[in-house]
PDBQT receptor file of N, H, CA, C and O in Angstrom, charges set to zero:
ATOM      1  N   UNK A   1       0.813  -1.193   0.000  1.00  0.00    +0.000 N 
ATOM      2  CA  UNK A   1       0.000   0.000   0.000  1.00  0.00    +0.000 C 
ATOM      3  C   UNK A   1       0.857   1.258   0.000  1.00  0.00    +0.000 C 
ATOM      4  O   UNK A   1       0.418   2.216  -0.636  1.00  0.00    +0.000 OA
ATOM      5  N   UNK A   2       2.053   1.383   0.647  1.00  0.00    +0.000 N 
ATOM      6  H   UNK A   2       2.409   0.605   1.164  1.00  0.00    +0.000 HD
ATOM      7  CA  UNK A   2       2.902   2.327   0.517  1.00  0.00    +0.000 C 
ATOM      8  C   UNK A   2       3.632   2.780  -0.743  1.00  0.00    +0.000 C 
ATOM      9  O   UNK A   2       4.373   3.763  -0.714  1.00  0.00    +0.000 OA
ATOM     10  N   UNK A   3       3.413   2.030  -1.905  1.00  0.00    +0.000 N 
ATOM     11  H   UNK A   3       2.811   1.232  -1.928  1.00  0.00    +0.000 HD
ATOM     12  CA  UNK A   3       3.382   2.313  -3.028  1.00  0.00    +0.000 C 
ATOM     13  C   UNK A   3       2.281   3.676  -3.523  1.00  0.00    +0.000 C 
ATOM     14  O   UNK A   3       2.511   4.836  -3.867  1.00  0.00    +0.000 OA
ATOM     15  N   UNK A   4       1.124   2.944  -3.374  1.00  0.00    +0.000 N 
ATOM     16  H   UNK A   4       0.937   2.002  -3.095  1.00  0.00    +0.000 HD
ATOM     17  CA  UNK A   4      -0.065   3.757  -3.778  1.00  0.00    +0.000 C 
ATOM     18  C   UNK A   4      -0.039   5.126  -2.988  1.00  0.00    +0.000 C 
ATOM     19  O   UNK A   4      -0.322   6.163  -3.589  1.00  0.00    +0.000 OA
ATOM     20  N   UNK A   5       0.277   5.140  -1.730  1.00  0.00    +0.000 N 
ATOM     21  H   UNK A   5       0.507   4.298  -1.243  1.00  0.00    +0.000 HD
ATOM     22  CA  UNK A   5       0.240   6.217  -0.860  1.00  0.00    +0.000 C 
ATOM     23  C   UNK A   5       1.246   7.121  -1.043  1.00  0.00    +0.000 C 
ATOM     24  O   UNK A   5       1.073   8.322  -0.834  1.00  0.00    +0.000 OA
ATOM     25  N   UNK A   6       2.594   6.520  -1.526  1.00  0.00    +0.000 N 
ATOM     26  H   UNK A   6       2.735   5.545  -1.697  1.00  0.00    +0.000 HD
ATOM     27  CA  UNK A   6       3.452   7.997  -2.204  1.00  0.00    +0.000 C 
ATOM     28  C   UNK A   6       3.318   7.995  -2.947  1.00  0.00    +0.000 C 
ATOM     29  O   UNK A   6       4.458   7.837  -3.382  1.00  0.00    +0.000 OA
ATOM     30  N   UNK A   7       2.437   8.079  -4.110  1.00  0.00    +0.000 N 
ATOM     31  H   UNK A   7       1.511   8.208  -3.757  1.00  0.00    +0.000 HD
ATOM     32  CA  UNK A   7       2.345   8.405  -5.734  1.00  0.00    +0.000 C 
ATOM     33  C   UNK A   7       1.773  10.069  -5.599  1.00  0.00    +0.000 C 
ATOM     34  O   UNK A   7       1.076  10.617  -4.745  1.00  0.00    +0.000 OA
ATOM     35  N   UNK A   8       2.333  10.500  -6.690  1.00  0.00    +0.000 N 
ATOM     36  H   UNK A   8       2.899  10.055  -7.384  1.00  0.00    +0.000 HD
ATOM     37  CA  UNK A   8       2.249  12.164  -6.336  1.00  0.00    +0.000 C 
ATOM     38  C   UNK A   8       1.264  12.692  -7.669  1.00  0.00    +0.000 C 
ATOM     39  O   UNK A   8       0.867  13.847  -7.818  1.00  0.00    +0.000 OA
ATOM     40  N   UNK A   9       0.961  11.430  -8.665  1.00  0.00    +0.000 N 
ATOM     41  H   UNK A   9       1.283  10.492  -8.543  1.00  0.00    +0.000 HD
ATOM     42  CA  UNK A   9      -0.144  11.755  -9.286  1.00  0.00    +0.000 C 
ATOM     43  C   UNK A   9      -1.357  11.732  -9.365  1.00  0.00    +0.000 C 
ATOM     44  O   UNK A   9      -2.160  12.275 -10.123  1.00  0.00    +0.000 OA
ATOM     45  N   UNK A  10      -1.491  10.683  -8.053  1.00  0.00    +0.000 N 
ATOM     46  H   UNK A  10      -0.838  10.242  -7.438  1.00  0.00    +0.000 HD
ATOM     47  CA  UNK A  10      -2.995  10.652  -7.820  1.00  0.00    +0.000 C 
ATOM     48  C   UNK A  10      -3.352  11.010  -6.768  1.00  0.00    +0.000 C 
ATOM     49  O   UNK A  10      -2.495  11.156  -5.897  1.00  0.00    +0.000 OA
ATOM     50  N   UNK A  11      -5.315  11.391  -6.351  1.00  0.00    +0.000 N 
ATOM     51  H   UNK A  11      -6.011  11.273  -7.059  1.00  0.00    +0.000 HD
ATOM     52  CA  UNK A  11      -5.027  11.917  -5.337  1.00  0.00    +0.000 C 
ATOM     53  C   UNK A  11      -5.810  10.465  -4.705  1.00  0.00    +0.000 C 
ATOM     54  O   UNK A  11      -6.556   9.788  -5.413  1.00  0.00    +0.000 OA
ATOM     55  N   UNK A  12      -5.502  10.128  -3.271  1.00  0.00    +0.000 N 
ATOM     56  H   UNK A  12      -4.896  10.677  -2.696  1.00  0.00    +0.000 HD
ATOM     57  CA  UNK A  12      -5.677   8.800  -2.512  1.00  0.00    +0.000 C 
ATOM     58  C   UNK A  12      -7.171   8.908  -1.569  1.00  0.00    +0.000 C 
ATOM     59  O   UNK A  12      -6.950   8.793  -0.363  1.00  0.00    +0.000 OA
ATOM     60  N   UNK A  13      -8.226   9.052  -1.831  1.00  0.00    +0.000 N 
ATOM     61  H   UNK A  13      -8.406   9.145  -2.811  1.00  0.00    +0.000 HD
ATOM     62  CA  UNK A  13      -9.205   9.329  -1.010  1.00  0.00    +0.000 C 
ATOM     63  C   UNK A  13      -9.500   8.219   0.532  1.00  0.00    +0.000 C 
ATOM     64  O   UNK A  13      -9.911   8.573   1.637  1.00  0.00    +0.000 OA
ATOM     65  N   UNK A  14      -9.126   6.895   0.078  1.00  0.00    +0.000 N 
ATOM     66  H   UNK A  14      -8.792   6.608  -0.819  1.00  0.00    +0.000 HD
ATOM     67  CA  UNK A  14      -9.182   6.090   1.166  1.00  0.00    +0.000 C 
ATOM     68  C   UNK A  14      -8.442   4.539   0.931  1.00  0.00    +0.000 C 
ATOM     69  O   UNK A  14      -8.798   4.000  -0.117  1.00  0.00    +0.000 OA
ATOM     70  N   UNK A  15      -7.653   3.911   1.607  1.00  0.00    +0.000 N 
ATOM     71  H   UNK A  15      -7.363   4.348   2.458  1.00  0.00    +0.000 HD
ATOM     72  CA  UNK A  15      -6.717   2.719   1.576  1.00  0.00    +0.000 C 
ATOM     73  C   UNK A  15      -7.380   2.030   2.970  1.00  0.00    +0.000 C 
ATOM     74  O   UNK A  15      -7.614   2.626   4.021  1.00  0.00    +0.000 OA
ATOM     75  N   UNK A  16      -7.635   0.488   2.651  1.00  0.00    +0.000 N 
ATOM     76  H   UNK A  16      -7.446   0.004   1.796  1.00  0.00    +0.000 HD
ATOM     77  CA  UNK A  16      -7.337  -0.265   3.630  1.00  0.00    +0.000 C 
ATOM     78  C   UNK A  16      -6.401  -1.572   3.481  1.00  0.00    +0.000 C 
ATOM     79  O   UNK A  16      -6.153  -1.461   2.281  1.00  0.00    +0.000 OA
ATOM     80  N   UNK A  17      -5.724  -2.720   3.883  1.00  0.00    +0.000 N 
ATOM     81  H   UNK A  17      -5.926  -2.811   4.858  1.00  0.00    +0.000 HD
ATOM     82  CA  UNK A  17      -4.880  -3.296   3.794  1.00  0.00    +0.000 C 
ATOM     83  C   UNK A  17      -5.064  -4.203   2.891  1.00  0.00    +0.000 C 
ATOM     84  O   UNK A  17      -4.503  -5.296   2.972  1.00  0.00    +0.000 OA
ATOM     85  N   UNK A  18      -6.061  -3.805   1.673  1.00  0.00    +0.000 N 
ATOM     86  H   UNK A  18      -6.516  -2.917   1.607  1.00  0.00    +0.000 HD
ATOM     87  CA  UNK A  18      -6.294  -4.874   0.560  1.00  0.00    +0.000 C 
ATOM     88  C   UNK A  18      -6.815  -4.325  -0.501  1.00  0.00    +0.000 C 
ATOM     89  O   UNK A  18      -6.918  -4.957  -1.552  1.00  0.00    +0.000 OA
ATOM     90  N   UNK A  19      -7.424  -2.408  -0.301  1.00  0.00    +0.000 N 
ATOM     91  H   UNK A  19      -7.339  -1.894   0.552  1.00  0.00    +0.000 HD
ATOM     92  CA  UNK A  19      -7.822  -1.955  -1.238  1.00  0.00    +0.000 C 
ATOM     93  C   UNK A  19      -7.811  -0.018  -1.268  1.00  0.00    +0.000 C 
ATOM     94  O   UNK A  19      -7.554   0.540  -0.201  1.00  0.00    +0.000 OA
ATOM     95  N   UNK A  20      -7.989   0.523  -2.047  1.00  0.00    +0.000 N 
ATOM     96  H   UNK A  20      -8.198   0.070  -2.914  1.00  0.00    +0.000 HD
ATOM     97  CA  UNK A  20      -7.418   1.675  -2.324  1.00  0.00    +0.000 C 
ATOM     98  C   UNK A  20      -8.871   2.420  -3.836  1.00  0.00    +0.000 C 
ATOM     99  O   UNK A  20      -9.358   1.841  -4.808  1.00  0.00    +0.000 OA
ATOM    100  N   UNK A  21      -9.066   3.806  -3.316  1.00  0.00    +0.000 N 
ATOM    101  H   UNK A  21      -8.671   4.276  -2.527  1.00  0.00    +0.000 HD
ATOM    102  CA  UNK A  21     -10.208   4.424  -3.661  1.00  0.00    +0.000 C 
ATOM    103  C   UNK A  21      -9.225   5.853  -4.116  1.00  0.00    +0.000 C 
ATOM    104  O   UNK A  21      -8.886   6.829  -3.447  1.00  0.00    +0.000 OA
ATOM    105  N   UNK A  22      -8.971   5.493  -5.479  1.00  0.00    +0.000 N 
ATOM    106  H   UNK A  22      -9.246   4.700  -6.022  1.00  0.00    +0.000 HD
ATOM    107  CA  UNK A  22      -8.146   7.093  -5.956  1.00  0.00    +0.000 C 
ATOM    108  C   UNK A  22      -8.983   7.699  -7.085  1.00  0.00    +0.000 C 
ATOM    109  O   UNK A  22      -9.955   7.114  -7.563  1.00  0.00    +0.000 OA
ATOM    110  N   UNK A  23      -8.393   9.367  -7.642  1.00  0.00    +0.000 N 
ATOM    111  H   UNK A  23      -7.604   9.843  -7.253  1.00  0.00    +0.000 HD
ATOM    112  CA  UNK A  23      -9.133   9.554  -8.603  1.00  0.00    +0.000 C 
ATOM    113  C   UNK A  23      -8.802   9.662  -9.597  1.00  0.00    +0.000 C 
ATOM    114  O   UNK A  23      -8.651  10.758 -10.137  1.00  0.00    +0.000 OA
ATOM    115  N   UNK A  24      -8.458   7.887 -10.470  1.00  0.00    +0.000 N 
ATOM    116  H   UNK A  24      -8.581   6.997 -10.031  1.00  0.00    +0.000 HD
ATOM    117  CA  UNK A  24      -8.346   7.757 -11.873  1.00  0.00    +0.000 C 
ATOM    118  C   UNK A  24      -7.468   6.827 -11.944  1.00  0.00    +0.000 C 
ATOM    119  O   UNK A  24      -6.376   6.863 -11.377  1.00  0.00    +0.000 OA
ATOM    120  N   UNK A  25      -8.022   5.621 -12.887  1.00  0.00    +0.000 N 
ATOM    121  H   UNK A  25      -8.909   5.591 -13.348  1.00  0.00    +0.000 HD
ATOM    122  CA  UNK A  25      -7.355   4.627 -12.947  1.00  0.00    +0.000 C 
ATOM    123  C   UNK A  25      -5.344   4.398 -12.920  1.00  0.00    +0.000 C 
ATOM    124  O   UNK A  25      -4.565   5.126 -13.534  1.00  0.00    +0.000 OA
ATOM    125  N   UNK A  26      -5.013   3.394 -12.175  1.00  0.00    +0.000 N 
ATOM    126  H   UNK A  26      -5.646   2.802 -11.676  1.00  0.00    +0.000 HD
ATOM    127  CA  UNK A  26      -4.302   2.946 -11.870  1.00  0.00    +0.000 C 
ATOM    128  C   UNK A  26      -3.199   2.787 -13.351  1.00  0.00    +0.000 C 
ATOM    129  O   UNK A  26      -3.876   2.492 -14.336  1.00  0.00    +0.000 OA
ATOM    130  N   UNK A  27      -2.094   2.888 -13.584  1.00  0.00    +0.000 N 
ATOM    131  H   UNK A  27      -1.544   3.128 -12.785  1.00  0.00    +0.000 HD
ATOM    132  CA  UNK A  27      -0.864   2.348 -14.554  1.00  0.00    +0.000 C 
ATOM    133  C   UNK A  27      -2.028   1.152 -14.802  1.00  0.00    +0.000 C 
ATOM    134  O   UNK A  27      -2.917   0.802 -14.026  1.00  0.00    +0.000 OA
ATOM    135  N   UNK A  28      -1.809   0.798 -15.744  1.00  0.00    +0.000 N 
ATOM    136  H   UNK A  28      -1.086   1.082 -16.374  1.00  0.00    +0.000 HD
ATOM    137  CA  UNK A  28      -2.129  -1.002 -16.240  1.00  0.00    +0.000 C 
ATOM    138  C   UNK A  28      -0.744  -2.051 -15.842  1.00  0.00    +0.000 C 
ATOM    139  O   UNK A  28      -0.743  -3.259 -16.076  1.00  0.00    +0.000 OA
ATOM    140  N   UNK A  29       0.481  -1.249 -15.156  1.00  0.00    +0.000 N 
ATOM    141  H   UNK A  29       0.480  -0.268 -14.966  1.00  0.00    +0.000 HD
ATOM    142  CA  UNK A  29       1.491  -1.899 -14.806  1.00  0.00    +0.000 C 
ATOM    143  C   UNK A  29       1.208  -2.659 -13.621  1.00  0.00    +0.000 C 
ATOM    144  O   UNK A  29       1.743  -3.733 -13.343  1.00  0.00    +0.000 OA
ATOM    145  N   UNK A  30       0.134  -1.912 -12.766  1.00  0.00    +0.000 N 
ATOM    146  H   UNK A  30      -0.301  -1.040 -12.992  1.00  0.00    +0.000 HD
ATOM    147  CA  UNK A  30       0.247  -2.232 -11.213  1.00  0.00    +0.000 C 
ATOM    148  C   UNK A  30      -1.702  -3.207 -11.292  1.00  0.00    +0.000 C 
ATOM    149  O   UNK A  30      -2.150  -3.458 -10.173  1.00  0.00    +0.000 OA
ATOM    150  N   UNK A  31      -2.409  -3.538 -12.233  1.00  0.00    +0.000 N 
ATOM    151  H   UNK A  31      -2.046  -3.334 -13.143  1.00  0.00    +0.000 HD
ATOM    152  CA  UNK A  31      -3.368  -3.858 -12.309  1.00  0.00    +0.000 C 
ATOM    153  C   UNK A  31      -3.509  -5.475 -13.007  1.00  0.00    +0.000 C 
ATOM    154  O   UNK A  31      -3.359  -5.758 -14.195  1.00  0.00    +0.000 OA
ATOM    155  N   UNK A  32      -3.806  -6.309 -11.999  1.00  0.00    +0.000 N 
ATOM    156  H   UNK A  32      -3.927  -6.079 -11.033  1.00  0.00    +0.000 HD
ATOM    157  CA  UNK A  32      -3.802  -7.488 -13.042  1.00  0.00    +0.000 C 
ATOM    158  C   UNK A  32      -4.370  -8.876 -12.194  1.00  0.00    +0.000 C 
ATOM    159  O   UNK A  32      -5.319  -8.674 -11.437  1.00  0.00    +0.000 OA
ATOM    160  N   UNK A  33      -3.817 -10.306 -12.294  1.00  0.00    +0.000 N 
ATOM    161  H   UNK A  33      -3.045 -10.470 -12.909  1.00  0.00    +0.000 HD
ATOM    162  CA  UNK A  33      -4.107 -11.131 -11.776  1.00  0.00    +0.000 C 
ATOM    163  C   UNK A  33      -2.966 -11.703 -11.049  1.00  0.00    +0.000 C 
ATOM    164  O   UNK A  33      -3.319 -12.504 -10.184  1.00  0.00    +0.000 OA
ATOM    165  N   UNK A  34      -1.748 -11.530 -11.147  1.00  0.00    +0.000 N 
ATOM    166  H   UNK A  34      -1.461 -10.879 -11.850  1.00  0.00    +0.000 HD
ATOM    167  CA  UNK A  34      -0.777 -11.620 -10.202  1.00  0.00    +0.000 C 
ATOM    168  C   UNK A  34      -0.936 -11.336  -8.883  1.00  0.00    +0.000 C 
ATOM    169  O   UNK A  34      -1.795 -10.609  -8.383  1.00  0.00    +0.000 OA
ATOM    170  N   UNK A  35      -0.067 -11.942  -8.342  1.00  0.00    +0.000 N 
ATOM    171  H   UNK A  35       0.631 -12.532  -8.748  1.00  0.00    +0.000 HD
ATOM    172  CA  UNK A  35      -0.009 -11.650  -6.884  1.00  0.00    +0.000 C 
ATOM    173  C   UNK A  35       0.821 -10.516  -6.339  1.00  0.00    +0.000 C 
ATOM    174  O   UNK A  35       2.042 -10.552  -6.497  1.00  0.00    +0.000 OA
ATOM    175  N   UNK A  36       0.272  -9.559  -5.739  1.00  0.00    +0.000 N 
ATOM    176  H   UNK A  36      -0.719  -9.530  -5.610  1.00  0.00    +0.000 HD
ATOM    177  CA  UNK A  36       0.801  -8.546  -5.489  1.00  0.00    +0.000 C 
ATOM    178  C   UNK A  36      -0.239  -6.999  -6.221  1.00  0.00    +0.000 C 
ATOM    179  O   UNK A  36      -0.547  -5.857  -5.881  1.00  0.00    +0.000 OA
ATOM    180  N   UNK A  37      -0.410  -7.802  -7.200  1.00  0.00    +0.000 N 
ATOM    181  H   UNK A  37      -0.159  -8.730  -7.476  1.00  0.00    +0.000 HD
ATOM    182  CA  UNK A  37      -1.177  -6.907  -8.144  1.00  0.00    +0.000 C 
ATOM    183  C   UNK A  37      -2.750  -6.261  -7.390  1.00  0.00    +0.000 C 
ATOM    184  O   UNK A  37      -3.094  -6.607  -6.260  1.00  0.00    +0.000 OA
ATOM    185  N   UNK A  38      -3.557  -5.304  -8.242  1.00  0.00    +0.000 N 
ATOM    186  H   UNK A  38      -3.278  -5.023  -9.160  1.00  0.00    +0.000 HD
ATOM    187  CA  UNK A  38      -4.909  -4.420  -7.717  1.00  0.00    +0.000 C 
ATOM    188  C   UNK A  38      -5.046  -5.621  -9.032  1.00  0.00    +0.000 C 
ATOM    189  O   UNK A  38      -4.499  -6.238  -9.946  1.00  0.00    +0.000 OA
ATOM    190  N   UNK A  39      -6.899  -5.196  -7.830  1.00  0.00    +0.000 N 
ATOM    191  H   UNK A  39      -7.344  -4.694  -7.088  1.00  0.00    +0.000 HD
ATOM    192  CA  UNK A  39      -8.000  -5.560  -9.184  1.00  0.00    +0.000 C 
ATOM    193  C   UNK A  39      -9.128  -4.360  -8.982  1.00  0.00    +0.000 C 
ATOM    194  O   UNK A  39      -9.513  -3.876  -7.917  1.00  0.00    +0.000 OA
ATOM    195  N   UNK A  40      -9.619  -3.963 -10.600  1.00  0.00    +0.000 N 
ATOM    196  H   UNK A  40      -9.307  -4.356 -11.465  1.00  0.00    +0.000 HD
ATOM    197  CA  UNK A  40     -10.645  -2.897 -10.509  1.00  0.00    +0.000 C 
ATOM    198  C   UNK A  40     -11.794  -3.781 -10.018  1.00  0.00    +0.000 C 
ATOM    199  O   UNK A  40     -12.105  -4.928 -10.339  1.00  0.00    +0.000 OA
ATOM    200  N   UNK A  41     -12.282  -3.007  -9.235  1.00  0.00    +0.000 N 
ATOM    201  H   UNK A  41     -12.029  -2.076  -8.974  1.00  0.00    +0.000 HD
ATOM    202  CA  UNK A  41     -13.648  -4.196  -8.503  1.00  0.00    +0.000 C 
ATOM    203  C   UNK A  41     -14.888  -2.722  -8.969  1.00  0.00    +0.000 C 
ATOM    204  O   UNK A  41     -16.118  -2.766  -8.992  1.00  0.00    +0.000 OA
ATOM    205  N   UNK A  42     -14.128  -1.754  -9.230  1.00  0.00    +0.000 N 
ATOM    206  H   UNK A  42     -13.128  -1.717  -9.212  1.00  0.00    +0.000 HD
ATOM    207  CA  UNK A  42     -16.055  -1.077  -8.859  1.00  0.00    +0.000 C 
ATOM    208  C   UNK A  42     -15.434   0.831  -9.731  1.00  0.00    +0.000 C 
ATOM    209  O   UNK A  42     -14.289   1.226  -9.508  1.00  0.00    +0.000 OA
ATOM    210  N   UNK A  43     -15.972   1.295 -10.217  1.00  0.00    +0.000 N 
ATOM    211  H   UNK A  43     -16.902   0.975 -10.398  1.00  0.00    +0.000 HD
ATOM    212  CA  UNK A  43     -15.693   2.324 -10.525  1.00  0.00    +0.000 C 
ATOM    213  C   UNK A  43     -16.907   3.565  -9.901  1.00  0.00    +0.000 C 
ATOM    214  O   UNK A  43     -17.896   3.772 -10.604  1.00  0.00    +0.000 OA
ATOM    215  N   UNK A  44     -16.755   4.303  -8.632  1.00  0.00    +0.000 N 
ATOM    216  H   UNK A  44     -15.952   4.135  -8.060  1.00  0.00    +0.000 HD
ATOM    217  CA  UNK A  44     -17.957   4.977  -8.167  1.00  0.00    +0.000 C 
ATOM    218  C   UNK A  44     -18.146   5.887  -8.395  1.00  0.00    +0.000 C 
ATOM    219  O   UNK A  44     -17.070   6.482  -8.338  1.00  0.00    +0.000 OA
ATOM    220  N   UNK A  45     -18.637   6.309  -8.569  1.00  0.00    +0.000 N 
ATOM    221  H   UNK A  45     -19.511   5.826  -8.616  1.00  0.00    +0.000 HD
ATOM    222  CA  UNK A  45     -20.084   7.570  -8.908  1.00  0.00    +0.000 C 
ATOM    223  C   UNK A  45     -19.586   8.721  -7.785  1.00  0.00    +0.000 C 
ATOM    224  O   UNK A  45     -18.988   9.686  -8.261  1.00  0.00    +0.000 OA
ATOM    225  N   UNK A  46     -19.769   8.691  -6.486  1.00  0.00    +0.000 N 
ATOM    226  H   UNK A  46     -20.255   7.908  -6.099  1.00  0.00    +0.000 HD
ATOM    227  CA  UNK A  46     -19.895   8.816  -5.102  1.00  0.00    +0.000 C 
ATOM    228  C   UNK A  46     -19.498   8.585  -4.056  1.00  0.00    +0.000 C 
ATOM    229  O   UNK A  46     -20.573   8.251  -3.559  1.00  0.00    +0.000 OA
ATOM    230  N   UNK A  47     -18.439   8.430  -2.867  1.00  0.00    +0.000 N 
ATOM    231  H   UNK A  47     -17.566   8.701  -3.271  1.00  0.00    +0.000 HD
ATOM    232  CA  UNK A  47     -18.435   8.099  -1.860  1.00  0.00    +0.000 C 
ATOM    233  C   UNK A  47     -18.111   9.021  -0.521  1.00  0.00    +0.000 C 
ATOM    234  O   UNK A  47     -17.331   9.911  -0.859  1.00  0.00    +0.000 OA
ATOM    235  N   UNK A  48     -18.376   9.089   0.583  1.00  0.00    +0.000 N 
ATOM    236  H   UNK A  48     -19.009   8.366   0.857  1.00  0.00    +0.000 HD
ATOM    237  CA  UNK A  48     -18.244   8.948   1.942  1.00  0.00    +0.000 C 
ATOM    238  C   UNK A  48     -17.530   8.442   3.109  1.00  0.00    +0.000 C 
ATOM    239  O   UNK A  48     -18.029   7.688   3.944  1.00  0.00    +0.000 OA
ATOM    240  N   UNK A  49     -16.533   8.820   3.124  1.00  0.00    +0.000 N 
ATOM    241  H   UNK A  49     -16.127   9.433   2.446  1.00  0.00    +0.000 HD
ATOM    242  CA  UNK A  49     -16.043   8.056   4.008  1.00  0.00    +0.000 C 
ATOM    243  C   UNK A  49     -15.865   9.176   5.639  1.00  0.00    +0.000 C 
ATOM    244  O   UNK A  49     -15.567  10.341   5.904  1.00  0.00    +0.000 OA
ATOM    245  N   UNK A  50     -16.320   7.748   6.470  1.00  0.00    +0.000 N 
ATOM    246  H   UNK A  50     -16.561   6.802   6.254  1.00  0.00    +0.000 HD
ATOM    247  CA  UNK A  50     -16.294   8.213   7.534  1.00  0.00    +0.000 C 
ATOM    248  C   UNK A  50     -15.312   8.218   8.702  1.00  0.00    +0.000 C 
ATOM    249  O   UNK A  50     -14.958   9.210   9.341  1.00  0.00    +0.000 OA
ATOM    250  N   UNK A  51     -14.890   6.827   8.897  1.00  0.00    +0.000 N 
ATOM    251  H   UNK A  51     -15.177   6.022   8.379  1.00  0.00    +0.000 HD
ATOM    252  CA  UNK A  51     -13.637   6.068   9.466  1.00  0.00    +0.000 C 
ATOM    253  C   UNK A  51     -13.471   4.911   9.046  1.00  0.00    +0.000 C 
ATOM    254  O   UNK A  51     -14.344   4.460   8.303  1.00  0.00    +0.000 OA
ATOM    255  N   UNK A  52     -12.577   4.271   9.308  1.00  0.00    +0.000 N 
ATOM    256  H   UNK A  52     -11.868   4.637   9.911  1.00  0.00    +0.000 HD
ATOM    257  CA  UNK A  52     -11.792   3.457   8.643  1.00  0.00    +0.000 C 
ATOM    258  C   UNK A  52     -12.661   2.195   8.687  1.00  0.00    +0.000 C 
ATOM    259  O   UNK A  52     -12.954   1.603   9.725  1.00  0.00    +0.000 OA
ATOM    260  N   UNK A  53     -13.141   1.755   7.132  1.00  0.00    +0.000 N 
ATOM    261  H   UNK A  53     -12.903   2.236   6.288  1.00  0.00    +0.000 HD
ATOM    262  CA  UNK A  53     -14.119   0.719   7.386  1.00  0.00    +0.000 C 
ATOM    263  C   UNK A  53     -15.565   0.845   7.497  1.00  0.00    +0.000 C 
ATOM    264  O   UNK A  53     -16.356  -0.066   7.741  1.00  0.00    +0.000 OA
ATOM    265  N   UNK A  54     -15.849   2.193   7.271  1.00  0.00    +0.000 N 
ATOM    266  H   UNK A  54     -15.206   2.933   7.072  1.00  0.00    +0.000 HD
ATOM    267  CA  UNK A  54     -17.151   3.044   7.470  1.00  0.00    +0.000 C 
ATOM    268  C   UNK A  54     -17.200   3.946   6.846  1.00  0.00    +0.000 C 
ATOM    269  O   UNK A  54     -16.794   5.032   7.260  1.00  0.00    +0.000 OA
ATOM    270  N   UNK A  55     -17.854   3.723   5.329  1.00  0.00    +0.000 N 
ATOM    271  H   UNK A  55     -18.184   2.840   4.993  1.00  0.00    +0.000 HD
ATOM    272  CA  UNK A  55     -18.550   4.113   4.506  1.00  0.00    +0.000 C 
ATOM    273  C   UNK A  55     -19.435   4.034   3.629  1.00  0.00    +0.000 C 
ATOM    274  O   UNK A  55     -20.139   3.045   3.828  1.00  0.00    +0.000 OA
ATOM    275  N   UNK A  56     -19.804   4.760   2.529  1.00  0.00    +0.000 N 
ATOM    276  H   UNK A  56     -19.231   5.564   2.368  1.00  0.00    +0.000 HD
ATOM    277  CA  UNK A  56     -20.994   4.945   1.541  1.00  0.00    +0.000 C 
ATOM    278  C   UNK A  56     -20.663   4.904   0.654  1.00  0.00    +0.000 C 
ATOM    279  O   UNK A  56     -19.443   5.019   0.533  1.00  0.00    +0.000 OA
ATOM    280  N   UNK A  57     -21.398   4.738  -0.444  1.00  0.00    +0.000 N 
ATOM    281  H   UNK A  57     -22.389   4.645  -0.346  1.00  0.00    +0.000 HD
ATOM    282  CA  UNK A  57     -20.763   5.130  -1.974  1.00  0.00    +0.000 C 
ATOM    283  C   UNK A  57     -21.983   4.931  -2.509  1.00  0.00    +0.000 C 
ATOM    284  O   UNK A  57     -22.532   3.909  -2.097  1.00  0.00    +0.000 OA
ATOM    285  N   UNK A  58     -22.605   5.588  -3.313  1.00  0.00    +0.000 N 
ATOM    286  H   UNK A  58     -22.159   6.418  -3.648  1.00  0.00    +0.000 HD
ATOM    287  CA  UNK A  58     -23.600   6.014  -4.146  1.00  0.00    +0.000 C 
ATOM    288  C   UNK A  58     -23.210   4.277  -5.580  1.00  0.00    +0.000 C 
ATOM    289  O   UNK A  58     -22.325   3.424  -5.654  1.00  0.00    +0.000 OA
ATOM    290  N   UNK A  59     -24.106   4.509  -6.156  1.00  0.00    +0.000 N 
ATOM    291  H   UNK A  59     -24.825   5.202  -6.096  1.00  0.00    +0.000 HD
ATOM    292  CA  UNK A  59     -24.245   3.679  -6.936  1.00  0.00    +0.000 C 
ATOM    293  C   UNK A  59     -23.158   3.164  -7.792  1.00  0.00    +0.000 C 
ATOM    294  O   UNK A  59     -22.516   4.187  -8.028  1.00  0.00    +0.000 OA
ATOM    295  N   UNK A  60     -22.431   1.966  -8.537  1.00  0.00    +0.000 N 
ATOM    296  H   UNK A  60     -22.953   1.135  -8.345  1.00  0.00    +0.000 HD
ATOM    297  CA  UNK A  60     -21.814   1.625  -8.793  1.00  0.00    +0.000 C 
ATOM    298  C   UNK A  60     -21.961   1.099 -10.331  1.00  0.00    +0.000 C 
ATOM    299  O   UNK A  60     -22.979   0.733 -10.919  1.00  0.00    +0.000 OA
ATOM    300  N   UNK A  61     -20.617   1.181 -10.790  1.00  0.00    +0.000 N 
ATOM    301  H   UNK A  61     -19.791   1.479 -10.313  1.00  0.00    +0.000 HD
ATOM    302  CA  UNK A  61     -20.375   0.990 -12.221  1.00  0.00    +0.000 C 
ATOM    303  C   UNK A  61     -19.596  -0.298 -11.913  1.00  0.00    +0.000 C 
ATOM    304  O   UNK A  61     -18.436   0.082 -11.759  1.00  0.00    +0.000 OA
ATOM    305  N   UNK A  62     -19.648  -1.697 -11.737  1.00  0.00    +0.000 N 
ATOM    306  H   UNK A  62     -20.591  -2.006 -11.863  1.00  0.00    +0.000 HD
ATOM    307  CA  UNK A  62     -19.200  -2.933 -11.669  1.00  0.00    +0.000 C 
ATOM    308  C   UNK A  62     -18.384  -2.819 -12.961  1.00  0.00    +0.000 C 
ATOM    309  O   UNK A  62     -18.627  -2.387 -14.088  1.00  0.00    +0.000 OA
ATOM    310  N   UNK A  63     -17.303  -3.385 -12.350  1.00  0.00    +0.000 N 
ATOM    311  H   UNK A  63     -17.106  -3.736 -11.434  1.00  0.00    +0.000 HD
ATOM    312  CA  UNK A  63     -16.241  -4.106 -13.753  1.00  0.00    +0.000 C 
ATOM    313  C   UNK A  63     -16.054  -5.538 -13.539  1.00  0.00    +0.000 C 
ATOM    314  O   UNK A  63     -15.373  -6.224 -12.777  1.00  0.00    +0.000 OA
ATOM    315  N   UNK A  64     -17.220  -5.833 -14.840  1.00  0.00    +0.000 N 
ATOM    316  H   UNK A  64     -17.773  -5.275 -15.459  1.00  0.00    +0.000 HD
ATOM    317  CA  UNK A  64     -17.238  -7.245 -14.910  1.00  0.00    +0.000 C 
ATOM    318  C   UNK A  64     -16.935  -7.805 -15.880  1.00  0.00    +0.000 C 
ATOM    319  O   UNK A  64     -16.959  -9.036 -15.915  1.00  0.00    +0.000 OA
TER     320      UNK A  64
């Protein structure tokens, strides 16, 4: 995660120890089925965050 968290081109709205909410897709370097790798799970509309593990997000664009 400390990857994602010093990147100085995106901005990081919320990270937890398996997933990460920025604004605008990821390199296609760091995205894939490897281990180690992100997967796009959801592209949102909306979100809320409140504390860690506690939030909202308005409706969702699934990447399926």
């Amino acid at each position: 995660m400390s990857t994602f968290k010093n990147m100085e081109d995106i901005i990081l709205y919320y990270s937890d120890t398996d997933s990460i909410d920025i604004d605008r897709p990821l390199d296609p370097k760091y995205v894939g089925v490897e281990l180690g790798q992100m997967k796009l799970e959801a592209i949102l509309e909306e979100a809320v965050y409140l504390a860690p593990k506690v939030y909202g997000v308005e409706p969702e664009i699934l990447n399926t």
